[in-house]
N, C-alpha and C positions, 0 to 999 in steps of 0.2 A: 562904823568904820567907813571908809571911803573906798568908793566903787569909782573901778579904772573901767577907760575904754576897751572893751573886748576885741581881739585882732579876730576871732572868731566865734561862734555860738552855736554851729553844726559840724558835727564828729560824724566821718564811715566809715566802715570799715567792711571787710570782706569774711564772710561766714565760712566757716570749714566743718564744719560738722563735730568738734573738737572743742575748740577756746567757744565760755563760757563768760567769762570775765572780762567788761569793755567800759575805758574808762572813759569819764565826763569832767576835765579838768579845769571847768568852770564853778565858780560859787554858782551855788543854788539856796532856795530857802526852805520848800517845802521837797519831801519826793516824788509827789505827784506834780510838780512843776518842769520833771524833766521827762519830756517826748519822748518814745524810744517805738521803732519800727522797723520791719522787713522789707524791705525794697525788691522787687522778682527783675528779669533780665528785662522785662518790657517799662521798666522804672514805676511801675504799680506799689505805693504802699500800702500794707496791712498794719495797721496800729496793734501794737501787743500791750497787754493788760499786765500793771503792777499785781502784784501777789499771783498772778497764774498762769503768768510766762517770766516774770523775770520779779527779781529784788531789788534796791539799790541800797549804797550806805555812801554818807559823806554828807550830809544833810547842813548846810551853813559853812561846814570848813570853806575858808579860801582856796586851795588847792583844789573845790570839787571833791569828786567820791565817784564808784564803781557801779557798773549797771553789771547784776551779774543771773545770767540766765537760767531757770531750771531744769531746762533741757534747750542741749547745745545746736544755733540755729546751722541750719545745713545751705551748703553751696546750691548753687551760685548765688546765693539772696546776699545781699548787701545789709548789715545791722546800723541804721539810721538814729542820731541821738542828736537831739536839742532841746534847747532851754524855753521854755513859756509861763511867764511869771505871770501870777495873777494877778492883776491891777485891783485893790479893796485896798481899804480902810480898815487898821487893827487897834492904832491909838486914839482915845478922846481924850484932845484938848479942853481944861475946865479954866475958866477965869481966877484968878488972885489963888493958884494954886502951882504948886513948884511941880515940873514935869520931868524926869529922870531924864536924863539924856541917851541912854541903851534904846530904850522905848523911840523915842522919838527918831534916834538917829537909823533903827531897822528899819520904821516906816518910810523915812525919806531914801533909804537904798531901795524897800521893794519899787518904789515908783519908781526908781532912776532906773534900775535893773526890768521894769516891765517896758519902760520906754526902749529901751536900747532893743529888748528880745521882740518888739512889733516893727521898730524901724527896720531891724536885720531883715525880717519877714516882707516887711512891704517892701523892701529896696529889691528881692530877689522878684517877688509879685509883680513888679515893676519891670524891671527886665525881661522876664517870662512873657509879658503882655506886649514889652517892644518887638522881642523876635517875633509873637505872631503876629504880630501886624504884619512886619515886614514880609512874613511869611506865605498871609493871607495876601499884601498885595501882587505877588510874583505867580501864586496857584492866578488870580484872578486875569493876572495878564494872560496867560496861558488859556486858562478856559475861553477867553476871548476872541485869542488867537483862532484856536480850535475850531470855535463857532464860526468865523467867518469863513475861514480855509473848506469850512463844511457847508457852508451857505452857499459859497462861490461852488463848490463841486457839485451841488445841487443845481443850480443857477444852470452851472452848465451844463451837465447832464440833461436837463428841461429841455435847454433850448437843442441839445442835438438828437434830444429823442422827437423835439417838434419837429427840427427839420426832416428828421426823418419820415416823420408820418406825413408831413405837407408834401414830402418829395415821392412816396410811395401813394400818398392819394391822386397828386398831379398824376404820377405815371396811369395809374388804373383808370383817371379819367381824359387821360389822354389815348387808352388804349381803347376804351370802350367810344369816343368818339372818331378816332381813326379807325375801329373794328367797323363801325356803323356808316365811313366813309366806304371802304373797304368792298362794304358788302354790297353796296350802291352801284361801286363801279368793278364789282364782280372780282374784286382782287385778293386772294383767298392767301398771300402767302404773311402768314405768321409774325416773319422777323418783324415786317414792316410796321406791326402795331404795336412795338415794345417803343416806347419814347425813351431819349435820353435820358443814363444815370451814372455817375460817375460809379467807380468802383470802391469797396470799403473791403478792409483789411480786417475785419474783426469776424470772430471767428465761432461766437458764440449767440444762439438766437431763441425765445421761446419755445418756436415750434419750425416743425421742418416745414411748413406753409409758409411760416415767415422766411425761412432761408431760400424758399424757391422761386419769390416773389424779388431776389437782391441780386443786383452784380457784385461779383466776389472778386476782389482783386487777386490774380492770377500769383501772389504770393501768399497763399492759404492755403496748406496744403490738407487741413483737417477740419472738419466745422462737431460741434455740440448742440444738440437742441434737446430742451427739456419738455419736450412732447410731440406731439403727432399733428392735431389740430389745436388741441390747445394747451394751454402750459401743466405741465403736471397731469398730465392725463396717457404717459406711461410713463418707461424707464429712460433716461439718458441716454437721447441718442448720440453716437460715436460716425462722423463721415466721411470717407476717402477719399479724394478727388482720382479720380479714373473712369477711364471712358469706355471699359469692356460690358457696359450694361446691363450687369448682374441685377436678380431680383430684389425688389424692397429699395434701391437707390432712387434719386432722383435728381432733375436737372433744374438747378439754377439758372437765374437769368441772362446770365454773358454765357450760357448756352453746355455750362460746365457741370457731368456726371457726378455724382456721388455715391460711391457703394457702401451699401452700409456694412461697418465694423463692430456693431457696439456688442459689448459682453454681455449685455441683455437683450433679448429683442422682444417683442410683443406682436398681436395678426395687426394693429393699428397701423403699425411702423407700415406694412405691407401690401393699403387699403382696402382690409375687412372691413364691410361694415358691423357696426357693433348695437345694432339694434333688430336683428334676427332679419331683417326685412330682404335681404339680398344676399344670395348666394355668396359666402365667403368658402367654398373650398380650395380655390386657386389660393390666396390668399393666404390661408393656413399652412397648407403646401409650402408655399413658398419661403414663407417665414422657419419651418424647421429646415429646408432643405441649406437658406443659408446659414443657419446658424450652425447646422453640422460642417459647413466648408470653411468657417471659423473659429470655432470651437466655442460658439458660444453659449448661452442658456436661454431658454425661452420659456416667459412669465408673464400670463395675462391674468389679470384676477378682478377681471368687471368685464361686463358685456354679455349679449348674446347673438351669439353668430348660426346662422343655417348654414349647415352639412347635408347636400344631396348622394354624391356618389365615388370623388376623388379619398383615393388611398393615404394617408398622410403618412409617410417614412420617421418617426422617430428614434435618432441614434445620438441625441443629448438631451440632456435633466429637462425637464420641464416643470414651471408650478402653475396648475390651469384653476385653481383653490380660486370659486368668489365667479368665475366665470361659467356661462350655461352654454352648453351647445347643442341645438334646437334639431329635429327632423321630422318632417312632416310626412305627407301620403305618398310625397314624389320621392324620398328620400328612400335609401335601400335597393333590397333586388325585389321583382314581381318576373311571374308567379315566385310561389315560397319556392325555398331552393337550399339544399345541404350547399352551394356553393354562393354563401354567404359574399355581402360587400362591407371591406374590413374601412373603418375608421382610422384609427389609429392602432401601427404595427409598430411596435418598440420591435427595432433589426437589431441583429447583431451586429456587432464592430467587425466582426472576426467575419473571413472568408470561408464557406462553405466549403468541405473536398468531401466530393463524393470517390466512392471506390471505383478505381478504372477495374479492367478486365487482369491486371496484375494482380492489384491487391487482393479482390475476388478468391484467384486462384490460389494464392498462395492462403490465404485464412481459412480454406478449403484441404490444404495439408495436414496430411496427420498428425506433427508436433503440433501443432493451432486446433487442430477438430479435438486430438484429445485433453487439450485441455479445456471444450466447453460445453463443462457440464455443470448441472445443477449449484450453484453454490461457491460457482468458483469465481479466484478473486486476480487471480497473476494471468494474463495474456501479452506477452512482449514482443506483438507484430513491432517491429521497424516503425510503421506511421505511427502506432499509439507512444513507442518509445520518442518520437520526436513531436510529439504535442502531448507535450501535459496539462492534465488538467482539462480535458477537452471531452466535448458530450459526441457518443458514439451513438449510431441506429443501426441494427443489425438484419433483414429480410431474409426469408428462407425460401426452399419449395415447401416446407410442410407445411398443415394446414392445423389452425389452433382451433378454438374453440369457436362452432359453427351458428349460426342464428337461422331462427326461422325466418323464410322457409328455404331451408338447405343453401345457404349462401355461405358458401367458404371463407373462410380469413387466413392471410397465410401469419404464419407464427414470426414471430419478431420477437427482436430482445434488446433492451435499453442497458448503456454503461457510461462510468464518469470512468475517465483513466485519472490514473494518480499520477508518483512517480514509479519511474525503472519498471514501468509495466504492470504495478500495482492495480488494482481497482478497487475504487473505493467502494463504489455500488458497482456489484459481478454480475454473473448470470442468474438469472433464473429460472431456463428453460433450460434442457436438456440439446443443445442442438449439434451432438455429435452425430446423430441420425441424419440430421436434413443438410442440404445441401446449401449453403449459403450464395444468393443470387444478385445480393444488392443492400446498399447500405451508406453512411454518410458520416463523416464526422465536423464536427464545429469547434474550432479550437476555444482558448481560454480568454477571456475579457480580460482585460488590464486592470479597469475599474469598476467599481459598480454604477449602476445605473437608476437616476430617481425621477419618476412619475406621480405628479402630485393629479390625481384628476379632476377635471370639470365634472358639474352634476349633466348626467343625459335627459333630456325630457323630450319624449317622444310621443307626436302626436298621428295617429293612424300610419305610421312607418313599416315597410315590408319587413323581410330577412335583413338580418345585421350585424354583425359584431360590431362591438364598441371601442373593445380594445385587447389589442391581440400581444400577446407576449410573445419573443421568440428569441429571448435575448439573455444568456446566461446571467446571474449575479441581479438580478433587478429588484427593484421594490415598488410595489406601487399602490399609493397613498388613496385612500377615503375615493374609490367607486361612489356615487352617486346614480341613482336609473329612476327616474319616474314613467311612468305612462299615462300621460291625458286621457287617451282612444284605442282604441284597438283598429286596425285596418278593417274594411268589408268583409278579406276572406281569411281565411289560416296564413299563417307564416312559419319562417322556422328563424329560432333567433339564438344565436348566441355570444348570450352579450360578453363575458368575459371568454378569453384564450389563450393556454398556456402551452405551447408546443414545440418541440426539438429543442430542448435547451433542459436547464438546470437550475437549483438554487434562487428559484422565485419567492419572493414575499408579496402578498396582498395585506395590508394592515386597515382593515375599518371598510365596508362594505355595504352598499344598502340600494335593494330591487324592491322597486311598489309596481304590482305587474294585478290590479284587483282583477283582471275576465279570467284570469288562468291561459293564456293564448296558448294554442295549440306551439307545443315543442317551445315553447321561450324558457333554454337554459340559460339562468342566470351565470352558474360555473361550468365552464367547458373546459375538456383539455386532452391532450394526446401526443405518444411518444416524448413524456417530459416526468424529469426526475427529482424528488426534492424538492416540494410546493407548498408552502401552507399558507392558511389563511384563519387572519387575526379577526374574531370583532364582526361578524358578518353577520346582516338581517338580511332574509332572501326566504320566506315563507310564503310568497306568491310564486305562480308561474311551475316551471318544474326543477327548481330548487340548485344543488349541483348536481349537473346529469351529462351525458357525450360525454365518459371521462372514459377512453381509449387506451388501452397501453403506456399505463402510469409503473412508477414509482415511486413511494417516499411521499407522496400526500397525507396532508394533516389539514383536521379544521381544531382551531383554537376558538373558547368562547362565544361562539357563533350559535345563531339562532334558523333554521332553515325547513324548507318543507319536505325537502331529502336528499341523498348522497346515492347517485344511481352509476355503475360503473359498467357500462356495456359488455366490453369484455377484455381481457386483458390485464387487469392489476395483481399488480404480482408484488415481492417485497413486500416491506413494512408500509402499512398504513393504518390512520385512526383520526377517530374525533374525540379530542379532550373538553371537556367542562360546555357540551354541544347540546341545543334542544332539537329533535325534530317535533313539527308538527303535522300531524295529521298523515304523514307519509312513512318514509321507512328508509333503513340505510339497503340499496339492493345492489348485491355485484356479482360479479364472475370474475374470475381469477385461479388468483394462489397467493400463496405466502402467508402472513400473520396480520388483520385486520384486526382494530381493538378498538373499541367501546368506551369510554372511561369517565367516567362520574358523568354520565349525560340524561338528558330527562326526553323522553316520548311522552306527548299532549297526544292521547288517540280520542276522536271523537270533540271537539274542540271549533268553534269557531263558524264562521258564514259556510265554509265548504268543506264539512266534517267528512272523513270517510268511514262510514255509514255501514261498512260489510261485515258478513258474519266471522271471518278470519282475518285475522291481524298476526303481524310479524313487526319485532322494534327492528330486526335485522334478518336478510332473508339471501339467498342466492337467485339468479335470473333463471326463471324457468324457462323462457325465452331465449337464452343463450348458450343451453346445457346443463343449468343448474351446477357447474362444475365450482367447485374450491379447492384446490390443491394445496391446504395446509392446516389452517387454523382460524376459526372465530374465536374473539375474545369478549364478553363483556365482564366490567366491572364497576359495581356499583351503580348499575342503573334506575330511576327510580318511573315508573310506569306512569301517568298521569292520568284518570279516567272523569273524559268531559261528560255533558250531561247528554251528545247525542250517539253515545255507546249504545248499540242495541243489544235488547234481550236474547238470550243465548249467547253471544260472542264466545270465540276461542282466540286468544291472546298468548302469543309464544317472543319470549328475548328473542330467540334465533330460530329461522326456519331453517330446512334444507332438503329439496327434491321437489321436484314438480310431477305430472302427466306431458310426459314428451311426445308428440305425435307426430318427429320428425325422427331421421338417420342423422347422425352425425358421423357414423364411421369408425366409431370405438363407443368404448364405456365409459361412462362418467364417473368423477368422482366426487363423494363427497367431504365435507370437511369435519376434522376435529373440533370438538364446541366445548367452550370453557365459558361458562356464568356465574358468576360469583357474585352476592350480596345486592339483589333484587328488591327494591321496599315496591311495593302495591301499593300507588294513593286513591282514594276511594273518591267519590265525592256523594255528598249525605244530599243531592237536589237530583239522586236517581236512586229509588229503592232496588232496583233487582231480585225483584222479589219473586220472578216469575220462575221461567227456565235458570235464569242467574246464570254469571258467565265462570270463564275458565282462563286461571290466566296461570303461567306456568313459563320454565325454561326451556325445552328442546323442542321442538316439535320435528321430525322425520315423515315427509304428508305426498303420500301419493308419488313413492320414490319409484318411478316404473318406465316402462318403454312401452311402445304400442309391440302385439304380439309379434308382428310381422317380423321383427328386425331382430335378428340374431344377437345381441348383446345388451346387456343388464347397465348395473350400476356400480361402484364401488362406494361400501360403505364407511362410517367413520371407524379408525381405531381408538378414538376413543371421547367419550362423552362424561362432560363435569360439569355437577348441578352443583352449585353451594348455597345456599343462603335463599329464602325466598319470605318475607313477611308481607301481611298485610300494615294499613294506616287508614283512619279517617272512615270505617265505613261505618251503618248501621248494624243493630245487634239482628237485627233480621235481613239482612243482607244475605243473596246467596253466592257465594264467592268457593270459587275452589281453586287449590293453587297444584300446579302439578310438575314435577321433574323432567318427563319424557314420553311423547307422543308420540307413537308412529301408526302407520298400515299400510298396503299394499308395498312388502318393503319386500324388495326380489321380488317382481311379480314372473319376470321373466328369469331374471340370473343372478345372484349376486354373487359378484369375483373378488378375487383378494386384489387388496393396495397394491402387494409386490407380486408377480406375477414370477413364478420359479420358471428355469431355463432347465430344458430338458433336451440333452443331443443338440444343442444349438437351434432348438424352436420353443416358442414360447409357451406353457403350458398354463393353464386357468385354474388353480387351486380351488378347493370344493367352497370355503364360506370364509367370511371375515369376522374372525371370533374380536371382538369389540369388550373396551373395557369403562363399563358404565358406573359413575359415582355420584349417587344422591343422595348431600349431604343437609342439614339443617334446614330443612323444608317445615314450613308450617301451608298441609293441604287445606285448610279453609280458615277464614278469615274470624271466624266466631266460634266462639265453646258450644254453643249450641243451636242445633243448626235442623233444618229439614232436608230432605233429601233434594236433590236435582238430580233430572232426569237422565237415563243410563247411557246415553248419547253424550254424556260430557266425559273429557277428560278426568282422569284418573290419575294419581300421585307417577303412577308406571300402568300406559298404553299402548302395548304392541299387538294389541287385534287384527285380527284377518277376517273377512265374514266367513261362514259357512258355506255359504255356493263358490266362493273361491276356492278354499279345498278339496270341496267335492269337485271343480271343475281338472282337478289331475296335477294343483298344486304340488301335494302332498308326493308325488313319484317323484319331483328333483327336491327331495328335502334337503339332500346332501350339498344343495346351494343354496342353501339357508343362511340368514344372520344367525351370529351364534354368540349373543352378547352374556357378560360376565357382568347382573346389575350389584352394586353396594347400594343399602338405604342404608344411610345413618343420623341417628339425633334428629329424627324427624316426626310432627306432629301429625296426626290422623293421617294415615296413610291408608290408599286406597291400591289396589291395584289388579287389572285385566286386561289378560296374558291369554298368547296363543302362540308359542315359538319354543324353540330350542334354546337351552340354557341354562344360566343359573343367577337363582336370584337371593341373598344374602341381606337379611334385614338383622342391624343391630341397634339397641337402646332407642326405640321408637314405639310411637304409639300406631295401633294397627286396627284399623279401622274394617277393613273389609277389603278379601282378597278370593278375585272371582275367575272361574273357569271356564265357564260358559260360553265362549265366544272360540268357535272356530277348528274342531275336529280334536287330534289327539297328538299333537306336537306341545305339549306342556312342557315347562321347566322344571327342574327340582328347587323349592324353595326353601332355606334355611331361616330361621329365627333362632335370636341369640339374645339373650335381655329385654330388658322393655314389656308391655305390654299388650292384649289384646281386647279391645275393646270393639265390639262392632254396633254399626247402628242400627236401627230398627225404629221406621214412624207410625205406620199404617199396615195393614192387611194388604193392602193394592199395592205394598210395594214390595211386599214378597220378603223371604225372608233372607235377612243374610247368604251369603253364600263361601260358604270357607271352602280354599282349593285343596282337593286328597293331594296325600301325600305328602303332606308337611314333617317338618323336623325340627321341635320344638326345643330348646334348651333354657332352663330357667328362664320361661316366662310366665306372667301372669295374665291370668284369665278371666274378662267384665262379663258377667251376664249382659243381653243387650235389655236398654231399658225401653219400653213401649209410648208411646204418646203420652197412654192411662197410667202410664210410672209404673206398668208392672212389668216383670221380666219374662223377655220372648225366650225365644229357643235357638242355638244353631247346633251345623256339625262340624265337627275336625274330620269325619269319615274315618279312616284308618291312619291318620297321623301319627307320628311316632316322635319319640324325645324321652328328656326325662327333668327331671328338680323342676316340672313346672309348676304354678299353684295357682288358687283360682280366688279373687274378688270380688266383696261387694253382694253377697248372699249368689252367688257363679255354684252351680252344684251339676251331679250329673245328669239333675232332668232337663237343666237349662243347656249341657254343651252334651252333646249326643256322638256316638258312632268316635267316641277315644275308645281305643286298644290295650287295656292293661298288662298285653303281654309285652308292647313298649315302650309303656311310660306310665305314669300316672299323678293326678295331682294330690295337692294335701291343701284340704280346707284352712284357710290362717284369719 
C-alpha cells in the first residue's frame, strides 16, 4: 500500500495516575517499533519496556493501534510515544521468478517508513544542536565578559594596593630620614617626621598597625581590622572615632583616636605581649575593664602572658580556652600570707548593701528574732521583701565553733531569699539567742555569667588565687593549674574561690601540685551557697580545703586528696560518684553530709598515708569535733594499696577527738548512717601479721581534758548496714567491725536536748543512743587465725581498768546508755564495758567478751542464729562468753582447736531456753549453763 507523508511521528501526553490507554495513530509494522516513554519535570526520559510496563495492539493497521499500560503512569511525567522503524531486509529478490507484489510492496514501505522515522529524528537532532550552539555562543560571551571585568578589578586593585604600599614605604622612609635629620639638629617634635599623605576613606584594614600607620579621611566614622599585628591573629576589631582616650584605642596618622568597640576583644587588642616575656597585667586589666563598659566579650585562646600582681575585675563572659597564663618567683604575695593576691575576681553586677544601723535594729526585733530559728524558711524584713532572689550574710555576737588554740569565731548564717520573704535556703543556726551585729546582702544577677579558663602554670610563685568567684549565677569552665617549682619557702595558696554569693558551677577541673606545698588548697570557699563541682582531678597539694561557712556544696565525679571544711558547714552537702586519695573527707559543722557511691584509695601512691588509724570521713578535732546532724555514707567501697600498714584500724566515719582546749560548751556529736560498704583487698599485701580492722563507726577518744567543766554530746543514733569483704587472700587477717568506741564520757556525757527547769538549763543524766548493726560480715575469710585482742571487735565500747578504778565509775549516771541491734550478721565479736543493752538476732557469734573494764556490763539478748566461738592455740586463751546471757533458740558450736579437736567454753550462769547445741557441742564442751534456766537438746 502507499505510505503518505506524516504531519507527525511523536505523541505526549500528560500522566494522571488514572488513564492507562494512549493511542499511537500512526501505521506501524512491528510492536517493538513503537518508542514509548516517561518524561519527568527536568525533560529526562526513562524508556519503558514492552511486556512489563506497558502492551500495544494495532500492529499494521493504517489507523495505528493503542499503547496500553499495566500500571497507570502517575503525574507530572509526561507519557512519550514514537515511531522507529527498523531499516532490514525481509524480501529475496530471485531471478526469472515471479515475486508477489504484498511481499514486495511491505518491504518498499518499511524503508520508506524507516526513512521518514530517521529524518523526523535528525531534523529535531538538528535543531537541538542549532539552539546550543547559539546557546553556547551567548554563556561564552558572558564568561568573557566576566573574565575581563575581573581582570580589570584585579588590575586595579594591584595597582592601588602598590600604590599604597610605595606610598606608605615613601612615608616610613621619609620618616626615618627626617627622624635622623631631626635628631642631628636636636628637633624632637614628632609631627614633623610624618611626610605627606593624602587621606583615604576606606574603612577597613588587616591590622590595627596597618590602620595607625594611615590618614583617615575625616569622613569615617568607624574603622574594622581583622587583627592586632597581623591578619587573623584575633577577633574583628570594631573602632570609634573619639577623642576621650579610653584604654585599648589607638591614634591614626592625621592624628585621629579610636576607642575600641568591638563585641570581641582579646589582651592583643590591648598590647599584651603574648609570649610570656613581659609583663601583661596592665594589659589584661584593661582589656576586661573595657569590655565591661561596652558590654562586650573577651576571648583569647593562644598565647602566653605573665601575671605578677594586678587584680583583673571580671564582670563579662570570657573564653581564655587554648591560652596560658604564666607566674613566676616575683608573681603573687611574699612572705606566705592568708591575704592572698587574687588574679582574677568574677564581681558581681549587682551592688552590695550592707546593713546600716536601721536594719540591724530592726532584724534584732522580736517578730524577726523569733522567727530565726533552726530550720526556718519565711523572714519578710522589708529589704529581703524588696530584693528577690538575692544572697544574704548574717554576723552575730555569739561565738560558734572555736579552733585551737581558743580562737573564737563568731556564728553566722548564710540565706538565698525567694519570694514574699520566702527562703529558699533558711537558717541553720539557732540565732534567736545572739545578737545580730552586721551583715550584707547582694541582690540578684540578671544573667548568668561564663568563664572559660586559661590553664595556670606556675613557676616558684608565692601566695595566690587564681580565680575567685564572687558572683551569683556563674559557671566556670575547665580550671587548668600546673606547677613547674615550688617557691624557696612555704606559701599559702588558694587557687580557686567561691565567696558571698550563690549558684556556682565549676565544670572539669585539674591541680598538678607533685611537692605537696604547704597549705596549697586547690578548692577554697566561704560564706557561699549552692556550689558544686563537676569532673575534678586535684589529688596533690591539700585537695578541697578553707571551706568556711558553706552551704549546699557538692563534688560530682571528681577525683581528690580530700574535702576539709574548717568550720561552719551546715545544710546539705555531699560528694557523689567521688574518689578520695590517701586523705579523707574532714569537717565541722552541722546539717546532713552524704557520701554516695565514692571510693577511698588508702595507702596508694608516692605519698601514701602511712598511719595506723584511718577514717574515709571524720569530724575536726581541731575544731570541736562538732556535727550537729548527720553523716551519711552510701555505698562506699574501701580500696586497700600496698603501702597499708600492718595493724591498721580503718573506720567509714570517725567522730571525737582528745580536746585539750575550752571551747565554752559541749560538743556535739553526730548521727552516722553507713550503708553498703564493699572492702577491696589487694592480694600484693598478705596481712598476715597483726592484720588490720576495717569497719563502720568508730567513736575514738570522745573526751575533754579533766580541767574543764563539760563533756561531749553523744550520737542518737548509729546505723551500720552492710559491710563485705572482695579480693583478699584465704589467709588474710581482716576484721570487719560496726562500732568502735573508748574513753566515751570521760568527763560528762549530756543529752542532745537539754531539759528546761524553772527557766534554767538543766543537763540530763546520759544520752541513751539507738545502735543498729545490720548485715556485717566481721572477717573477710571462713577461716581465719586470731588477731590480736587490741583490734576491733564487731561491738567496741571498752574503757581500761585504771580508768574505772580512777573514780569513773561514781558519775555512771553520765554515762552513754546505747540500745545496740546486731542483725544478719557474720562472726560476730564483741567487747563491752558500759551500760545498756545489746540484742543480737539471726547471726553468727563468734565470741562475746567481758573482760575489759570493771562492772558496768550490759544485758545481752540473743535471739536465733548461732554460737560458734573461736579457739587456735593454748596462748590465746580460751574463749570468753559474757555471764549473764539470755539465750532464745540458739544453737550452740563446740569451738574447734587448731588439732580439729574440740575446746571448752562457758555460758557461766546464762539463762534462755529452746536452745540446742551443734556439731558433737555437749556439756563438757560448754560449761557453767544452768538447767534451772534453760537447757539444750542434743540434735
Amino acid at each position: 500500500m502507499t505510505v503518505p507523508v506524516p504531519d507527525q511521528l511523536e505523541y505526549i501526553s500528560d500522566a494522571n495516575g488514572v488513564t492507562k490507554d494512549f493511542p499511537y495513530p500512526k501505521r506501524f509494522l512491528q510492536k517493538d517499533e513503537v518508542v514509548v516513554a516517561l518524561r519527568n519535570a527536568d525533560g529526562i526520559d526513562t524508556p519503558q519496556i514492552l511486556g512489563t510496563h506497558y502492551t500495544i495492539a494495532g500492529s499494521s493497521w493504517p489507523t495505528g493501534g493503542t499503547v496500553s499500560f499495566i500500571n497507570a503512569p502517575q503525574a507530572p511525567n509526561k507519557v512519550v510515544r514514537y515511531r522507529m522503524t527498523e531499516a532490514k531486509q525481509t524480501v529475496g529478490l530471485a531471478n526469472n521468478q515471479r515475486n508477489d507484489a504484498p511481499s514486495v510492496e511491505l518491504q518498499l514501505d518499511r524503508l520508506t517508513m524507516a526513512l521518514q522515522d530517521r529524518g523526523a529524528r535528525g531534523e529535531i537532532t538538528w535543531l537541538a544542536l542549532l539552539a546550543e550552539i547559539v546557546a553556547r555562543k551567548a554563556g561564552d560571551k558572558q564568561l568573557s565578559d566576566r573574565i575581563n571585568a575581573e581582570e580589570a578589578a584585579r588590575i586595579a586593585a594591584d595597582l592601588l594596593e602598590r600604590a599604597q604600599r610605595i606610598s606608605v614605604d615613601s612615608a616610613i622612609n621619609q620618616r626615618v630620614d627626617k627622624e635622623i635629620l631631626d635628631r642631628i639638629n636636636g628637633d624632637n617634635a614628632l609631627s614633623s617626621l610624618i611626610g605627606a599623605w593624602g587621606p583615604l576613606d576606606r574603612n577597613f584594614y588587616d591590622t590595627k598597625l596597618a590602620a595607625s600607620l594611615t590618614f583617615i579621611a575625616p569622613s569615617v566614622s568607624h574603622l574594622f581590622t581583622g587583627g592586632s599585628f597581623a591578619a587573623g591573629d584575633g577577633p574583628i576589631g570594631v573602632w570609634a572615632r573619639d577623642n576621650t582616650l579610653t584604654p585599648g584605642g589607638f591614634t591614626s596618622r592625621d592624628g585621629t583616636y579610636w576607642s575600641n568597640i568591638s563585641p570581641v576583644m582579646d589582651f592583643l587588642q590591648f598590647g599584651a605581649d603574648s609570649t610570656g616575656v613581659e609583663v601583661a597585667d596592665q594589659a589584661i586589666s584593661d582589656c576586661f575593664a573595657r569590655a565591661a563598659e561596652v558590654g562586650a566579650k573577651v576571648q583569647q585562646n593562644s598565647g602566653v602572658f605573665l601575671w605578677r600582681h594586678q587584680n583583673v575585675q571580671v564582670l563579662v563572659d570570657a573564653d581564655l580556652t587554648g591560652s596560658t597564663i604564666k607566674l613566676d618567683e616575683e608573681s603573687g604575695a611574699f612572705p606566705s600570707t592568708w591575704e592572698n593576691e587574687y588574679l582574677f575576681t568574677i564581681a558581681p553586677n549587682s551592688t552590695r548593701i550592707d546593713f546600716d544601723a536601721g536594719v540591724l535594729a530592726s532584724l534584732n526585733e522580736p517578730q524577726f528574732k523569733g522567727l530565726m530559728k533552726t530550720g526556718c524558711t519565711y523572714l519578710p524584713h522589708p529589704l529581703f521583701l524588696a530584693n528577690r532572689d538575692s544572697f544574704v550574710s548574717i554576723r552575730t555576737s555569739d561565738i560558734d565553733i572555736v579552733r585551737w588554740p581558743n580562737q573564737p569565731i563568731e556564728l553566722r548564717d548564710q540565706l538565698v531569699v525567694g519570694f514574699s520573704g520566702m527562703l529558699t535556703w533558711g537558717f541553720d543556726r539557732n540565732l534567736t539567742e545572739a545578737t545580730i551585729n552586721g551583715g550584707f546582702l547582694y541582690p540578684r544577677e540578671r544573667t548568668k555569667r561564663t568563664f572559660k579558663s586559661p590553664t595556670f602554670v606556675i613557676d616558684a610563685c608565692g601566695s595566690v588565687c587564681l580565680i575567685d568567684v564572687q558572683r551569683h549565677q556563674t559557671d566556670v569552665w575547665n580550671f587548668d593549674f600546673v606547677e613547674e617549682s615550688r617557691p624557696s619557702g612555704d606559701m599559702i595558696r588558694q587557687l580557686t574561690m567561691t565567696r558571698n554569693c550563690y549558684g556556682v558551677n565549676w565544670f572539669g577541673g585539674k591541680s598538678e601540685c607533685p611537692d605537696q606545698a604547704t597549705a596549697a588548697y586547690t578548692i577554697a570557699g566561704g560564706n557561699a551557697i549552692d556550689v558544686n563541682f563537676f569532673d575534678w582531678y586535684a589529688v596533690d597539694g591539700w585537695g578541697a580545703c578553707g571551706l568556711n561557712f558553706i552551704k549546699g556544696w557538692y563534688w560530682h565525679r571528681s577525683e581528690l586528696s580530700r574535702i576539709d571544711a574548717h568550720w561552719g558547714m551546715r545544710g546539705h552537702n555531699g560528694a557523689y560518684n567521688c574518689t578520695i586519695k590517701n586523705g579523707r573527707i574532714h569537717i565541722a559543722g552541722g546539717g546532713l553530709f552524704i557520701a554516695q557511691d565514692c571510693t577511698f584509695q588508702i595507702g596508694y601512691g608516692a605519698t601514701p598515708n602511712t598511719q595506723p588509724y584511718y577514717e574515709c570521713i571524720s569530724t575536726r578535732v581541731d575544731y570541736g569535733y562538732e556535727w550537729v546532724g548527720e553523716i551519711r555514707s552510701e555505698r562506699s567501697k574501701i580500696l586497700l594499696g600496698s603501702e597499708v600498714p600492718d595493724g591498721a584500724i580503718i573506720a567509714v566515719v570517725r567522730a571525737g577527738g582528745n580536746i585539750s582546749h575550752d571551747m565554752g560548751r559541749s560538743c556535739i556529736l553526730p548521727n552516722v548512717v553507713v550503708k553498703d560498704t564493699v572492702v577491696q583487698g589487694n592480694r600484693n599485701i598478705a596481712l598476715t601479721g597483726n592484720g588490720i580492722s576495717v569497719g563502720g563507726v568508730t567513736l575514738w577518744d570522745a573526751r575533754a581534758d579533766s580541767s574543764f567543766g563539760w563533756g561531749c554530746n553523744y550520737p542518737d543514733r548509729i546505723e551500720v548496714d552492710g559491710i563485705s569483704f572482695q579480693n583478699f587472700d584465704a589467709s588474710a587477717k581482716v576484721r570487719g567491725f560496726g562500732l568502735r568506741a573508748n574513753y566515751y564520757g570521760h568527763i560528762s556525757v549530756k543529752s542532745r536536748k537539754p531539759a528546761q527547769v524553772d527557766g534554767s538549763v538543766a543537763i540530763q543524766g546520759g544520752t541513751n543512743a539507738n545502735v543498729i548493726l545490720n548485715n556485717l560480715d566481721s572477717w573477710c575469710s571462713d577461716r581465719i587465725s586470731t588477731i590480736s585482742s587490741n583490734r576491733s571487735y564487731t561491738l567496741d565500747l571498752r574503757m581500761s581498768q585504771s580508768t574505772w578504778d580512777a573514780g569513773y565509775s561514781s558519775r555512771s549516771s553520765d554515762r552513754w546508755y546505747p540500745r545496740v541491734e546486731i542483725q544478719n550478721s557474720r562472726k560476730v565479736e564483741i567487747i563491752d564495758a558500759f551500760l545498756g543493752e545489746v540484742f543480737i538476732s539471726n547471726s553468727e557469734i563468734m565470741k562475746i567478751d567481758d573482760t575489759w573494764g570493771g562492772s558496768p556490763n550490759p544485758r545481752v539478748v540473743i535471739q536465733g542464729g548461732v554460737i560458734k566461738p573461736w579457739y587456735v592455740t593454748a596462748a590465746d586463751g580460751l574463749p570468753v562468753m559474757k555471764s549473764d546471757l539470755i539465750l532464745l533458740g540458739v544453737g550452740v558450736y563446740a569451738p574447734v582447736k587448731a588439732d580439729n579437736t574440740l575446746g571448752t567454753f562457758s555460758l557461766n550462769s546464762a539463762k534462755g531456753m529452746g536452745n540446742f547445741m551443734l556439731s558433737g557441742a555437749k556439756t563438757t564442751n560448754v560449761t557453767g549453763w544452768d538447767p534451772a534456766y534453760g537447757s539444750f537438746w542434743a540434735i
